[in-house]
C-alpha positions in Angstrom: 0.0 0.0 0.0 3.2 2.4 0.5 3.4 2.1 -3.2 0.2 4.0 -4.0 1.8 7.0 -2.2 5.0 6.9 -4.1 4.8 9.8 -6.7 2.4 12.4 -4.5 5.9 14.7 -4.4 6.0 14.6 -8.6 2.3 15.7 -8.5 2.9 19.3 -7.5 2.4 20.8 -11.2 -1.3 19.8 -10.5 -1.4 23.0 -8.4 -2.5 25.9 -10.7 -4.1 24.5 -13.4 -7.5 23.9 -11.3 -6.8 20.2 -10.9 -6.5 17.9 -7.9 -6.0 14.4 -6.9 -8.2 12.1 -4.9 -7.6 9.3 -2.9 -10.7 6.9 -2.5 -11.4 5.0 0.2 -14.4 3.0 2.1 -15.7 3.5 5.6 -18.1 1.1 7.3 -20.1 0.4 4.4 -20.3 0.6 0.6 -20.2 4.7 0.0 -17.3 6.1 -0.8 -15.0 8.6 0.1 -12.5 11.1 -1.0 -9.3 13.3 0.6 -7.1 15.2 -1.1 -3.8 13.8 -1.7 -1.4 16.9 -1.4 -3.3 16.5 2.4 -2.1 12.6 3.1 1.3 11.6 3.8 1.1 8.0 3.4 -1.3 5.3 3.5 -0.2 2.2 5.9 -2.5 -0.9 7.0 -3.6 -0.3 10.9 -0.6 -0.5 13.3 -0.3 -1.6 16.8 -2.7 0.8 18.3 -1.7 1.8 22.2 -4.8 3.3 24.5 -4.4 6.2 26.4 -6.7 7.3 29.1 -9.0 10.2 28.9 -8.6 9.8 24.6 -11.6 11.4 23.1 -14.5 9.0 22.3 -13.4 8.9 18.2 -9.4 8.3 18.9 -9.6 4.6 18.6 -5.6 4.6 19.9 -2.3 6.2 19.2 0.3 5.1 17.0 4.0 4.9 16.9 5.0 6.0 12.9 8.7 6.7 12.2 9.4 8.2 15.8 6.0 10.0 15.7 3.1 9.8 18.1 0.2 10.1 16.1 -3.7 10.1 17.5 -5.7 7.9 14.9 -9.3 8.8 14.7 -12.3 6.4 13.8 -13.2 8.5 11.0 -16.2 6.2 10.1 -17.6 7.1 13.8 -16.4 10.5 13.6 -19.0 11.7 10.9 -22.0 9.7 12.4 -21.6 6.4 11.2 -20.5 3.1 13.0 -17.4 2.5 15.0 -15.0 0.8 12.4 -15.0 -2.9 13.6 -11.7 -5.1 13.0 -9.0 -2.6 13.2 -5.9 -4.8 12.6 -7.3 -5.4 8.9 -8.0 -2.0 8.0 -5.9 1.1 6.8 -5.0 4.4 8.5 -4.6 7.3 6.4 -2.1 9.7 7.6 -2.6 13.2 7.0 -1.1 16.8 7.4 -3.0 19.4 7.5 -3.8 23.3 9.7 -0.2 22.3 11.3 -1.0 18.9 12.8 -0.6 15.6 11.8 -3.2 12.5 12.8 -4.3 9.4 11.3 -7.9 8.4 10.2 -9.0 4.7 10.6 -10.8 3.4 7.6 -12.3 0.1 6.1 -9.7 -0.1 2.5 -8.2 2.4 0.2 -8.4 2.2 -3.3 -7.1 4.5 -6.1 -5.8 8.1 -6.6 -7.8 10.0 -9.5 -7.1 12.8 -11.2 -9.8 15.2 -11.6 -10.7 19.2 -12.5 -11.8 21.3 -9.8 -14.9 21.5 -11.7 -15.9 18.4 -11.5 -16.1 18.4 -7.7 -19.2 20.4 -6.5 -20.5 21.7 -3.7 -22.8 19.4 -1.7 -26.5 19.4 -2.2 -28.2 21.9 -0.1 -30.2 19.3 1.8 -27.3 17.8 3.2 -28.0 20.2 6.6 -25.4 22.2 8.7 -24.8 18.9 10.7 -23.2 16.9 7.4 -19.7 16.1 7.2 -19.6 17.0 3.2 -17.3 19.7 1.7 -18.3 18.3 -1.5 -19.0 15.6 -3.9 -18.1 14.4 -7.4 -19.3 11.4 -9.5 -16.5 8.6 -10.3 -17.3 5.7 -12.4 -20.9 6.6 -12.1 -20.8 6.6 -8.7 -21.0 9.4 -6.3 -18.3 10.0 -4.1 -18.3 11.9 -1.4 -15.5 14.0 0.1 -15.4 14.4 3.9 -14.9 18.3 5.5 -11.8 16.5 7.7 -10.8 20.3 8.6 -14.3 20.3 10.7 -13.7 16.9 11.9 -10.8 17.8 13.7 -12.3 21.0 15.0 -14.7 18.6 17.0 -12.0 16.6 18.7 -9.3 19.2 19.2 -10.8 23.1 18.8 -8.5 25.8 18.2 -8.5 29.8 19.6 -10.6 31.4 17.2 -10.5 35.4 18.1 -7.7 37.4 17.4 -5.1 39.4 19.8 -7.4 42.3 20.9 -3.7 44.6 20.5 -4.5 44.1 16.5 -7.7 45.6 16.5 -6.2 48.8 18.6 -2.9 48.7 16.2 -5.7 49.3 12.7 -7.3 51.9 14.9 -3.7 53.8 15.2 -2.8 52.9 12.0 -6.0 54.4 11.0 -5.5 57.5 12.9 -2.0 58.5 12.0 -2.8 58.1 7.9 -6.5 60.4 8.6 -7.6 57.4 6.2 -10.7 55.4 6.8 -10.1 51.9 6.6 -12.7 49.5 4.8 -13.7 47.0 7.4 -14.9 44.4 5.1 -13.3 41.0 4.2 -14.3 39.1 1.1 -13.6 35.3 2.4 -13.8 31.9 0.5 -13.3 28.6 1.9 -16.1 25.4 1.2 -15.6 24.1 4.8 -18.2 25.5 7.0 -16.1 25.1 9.9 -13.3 26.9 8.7 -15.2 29.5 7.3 -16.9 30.8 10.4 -13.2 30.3 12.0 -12.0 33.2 10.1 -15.2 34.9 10.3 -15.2 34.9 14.2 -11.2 36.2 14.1 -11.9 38.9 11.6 -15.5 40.3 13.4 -13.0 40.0 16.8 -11.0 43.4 15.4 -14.1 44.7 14.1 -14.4 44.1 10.4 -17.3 42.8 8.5 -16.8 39.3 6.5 -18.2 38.9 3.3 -18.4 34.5 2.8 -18.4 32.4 -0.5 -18.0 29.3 -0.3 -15.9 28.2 -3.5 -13.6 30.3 -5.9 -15.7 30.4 -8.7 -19.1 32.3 -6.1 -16.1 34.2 -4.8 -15.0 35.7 -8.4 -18.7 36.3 -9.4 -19.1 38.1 -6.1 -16.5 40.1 -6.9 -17.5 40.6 -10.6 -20.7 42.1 -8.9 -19.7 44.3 -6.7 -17.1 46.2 -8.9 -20.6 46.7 -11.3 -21.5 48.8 -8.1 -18.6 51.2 -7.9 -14.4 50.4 -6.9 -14.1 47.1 -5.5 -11.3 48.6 -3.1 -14.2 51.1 -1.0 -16.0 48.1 -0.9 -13.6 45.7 0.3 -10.2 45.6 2.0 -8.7 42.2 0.9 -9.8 38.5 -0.2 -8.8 35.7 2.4 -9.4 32.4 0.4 -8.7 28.8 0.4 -6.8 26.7 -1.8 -8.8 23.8 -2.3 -12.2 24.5 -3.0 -14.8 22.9 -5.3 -15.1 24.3 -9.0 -12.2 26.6 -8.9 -9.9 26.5 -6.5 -7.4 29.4 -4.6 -4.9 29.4 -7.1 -7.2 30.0 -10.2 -9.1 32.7 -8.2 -6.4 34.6 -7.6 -5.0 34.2 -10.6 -8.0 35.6 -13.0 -8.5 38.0 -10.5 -4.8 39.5 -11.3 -5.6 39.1 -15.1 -8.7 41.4 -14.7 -8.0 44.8 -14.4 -10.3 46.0 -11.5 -9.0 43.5 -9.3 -5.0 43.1 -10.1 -4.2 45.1 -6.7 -6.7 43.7 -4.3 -5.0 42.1 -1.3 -5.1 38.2 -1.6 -4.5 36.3 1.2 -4.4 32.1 0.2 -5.5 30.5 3.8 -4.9 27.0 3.6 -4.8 23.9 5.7 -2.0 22.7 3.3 1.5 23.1 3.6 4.7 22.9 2.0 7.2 24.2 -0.4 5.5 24.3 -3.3 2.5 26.5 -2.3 4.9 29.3 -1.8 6.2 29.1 -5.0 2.7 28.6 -6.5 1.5 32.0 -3.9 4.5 34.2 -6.3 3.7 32.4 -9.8 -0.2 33.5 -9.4 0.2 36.9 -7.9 -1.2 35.9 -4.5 0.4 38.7 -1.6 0.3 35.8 1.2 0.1 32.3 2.0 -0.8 31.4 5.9 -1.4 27.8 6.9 -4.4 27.3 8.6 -5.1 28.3 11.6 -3.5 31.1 14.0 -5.6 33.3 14.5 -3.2 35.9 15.2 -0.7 35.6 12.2 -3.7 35.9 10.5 -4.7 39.3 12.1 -0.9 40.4 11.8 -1.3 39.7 7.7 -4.9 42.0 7.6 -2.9 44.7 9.0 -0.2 44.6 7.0 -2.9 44.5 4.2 -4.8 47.8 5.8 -1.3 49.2 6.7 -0.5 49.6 2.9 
């Protein structure tokens, strides 16, 4: 199964041209499942699993994995469904993502697929404020589903979500000295609910209004339409947005925002639960001003005043 991981560092020029690559997997049951591959490290089947006390209910154990300690959630139980039975013959995927690393517990792995961004769409807006979806695409005539793991790990281990009140006081100064009124409006565009409101609570700490999309492509025609309304820039003070989103993703939005002339100096800020190298490169190639990996709250404040400090 290590073999399926194998070339995920060659697949870096998928970044950019509003592509992606899924990893399939099951749970307890037939449906199934995707996760990103530029968020999973490798793919192993189930080691020894050691309990702890006072885990949380969906950490079935922890692992040792090459001199790391690594929680491994029941992801399967984690969104609602049964507790994954017969641990010992399943997989745990191991993932990296807003700056921590865990493992999620699932029935088998399949295949990685390459898609467009546009093939991957939003949920359907029955699916209630309670689902686990960031989004869904159709495989083999067969829907897959692709699980909001960024909120799933905000249930079993919730980060700080207001901001250092000194930020909100340095704007306010910032504001004063330059006798220029700041705009106190974000634009921001992420497809998981969780971490949506998570930068929406950290930006309304310091006082500004947030706009919220939920994809790149909403996020442009937002735009498009405000800017028929008068200057974008008295309307709004910067874009924070995701990378991967459904139908276009971070990198695409920023970069046809650049290439249209009302928007090519609007502050973009690319928030994302990835990390690595290669996003900073890919931030300078597509004109982005900042790439943060999710989530501190308080780098993120001290990156919307440097953008309202300009």
């Amino acid at each position: 199964m290590s073999g399926i991981m194998d070339s995920v560092n060659q697949r870096t020029q998928l970044v950019g041209q509003n592509r992606l690559e899924l990893l399939t997997f099951r749970l307890m049951g037939r449906q199934r499942y995707g996760i990103n591959v530029f968020k999973v490290k490798e793919v192993l089947q189930c080691p020894k699993l050691t309990s702890m006390p006072n885990l949380h209910p969906m950490v079935v154990g922890v692992a040792h994995i090459r001199g790391q300690t690594i929680s491994v959630i029941d992801l399967s139980l984690a969104i609602g469904g049964r507790r994954t039975e017969d641990p010992q013959n399943c997989f745990v995927i191991i993932s990296e993502f807003n700056r921590t690393i865990q493992g999620f517990l699932v029935s088998s792995v399949e295949r990685i697929i390459n898609m467009h961004w546009e093939s991957i769409l939003p949920p359907p807006d029955g699916a209630g404020k309670g689902s686990y979806l960031t989004a869904v695409t159709n495989i083999d005539n067969e829907l897959v589903e692709i699980i909001d793991v960024e909120k799933v790990l905000a249930e079993i281990s919730p980060v700080e979500e207001t901001m250092n009140s000194n930020i909100a006081e340095e704007i306010a100064q910032v504001e004063q000295e330059t006798q220029k009124e700041i705009v106190r409006r974000i634009l921001i565009a992420d497809d998981s609910t969780v971490a949506r409101k998570q930068v929406q609570r950290a930006v309304e700490s310091i006082g500004f209004e947030a706009v919220l999309v939920k994809d790149g492509k909403e996020a442009y025609d937002k735009l498009v339409e405000m800017a028929a309304e008068g200057s974008i820039y008295d309307q709004i003070s910067l874009v924070i947005s995701d990378i991967e989103m459904p139908e276009m993703d971070g990198y695409t939005l920023t970069a046809e925002l650049r290439r249209h002339p009302e928007f090519k100096d609007l502050h973009i800020i690319l928030h994302t639960s990835l990390s690595g190298v290669f996003n900073q490169a890919m931030v300078e190639r597509v004109g982005a001003n900042e790439f943060i990996a999710k989530f501190n709250p308080d780098e993120l404040g001290a990156a919307v005043k440097a953008a309202v400090s300009k």
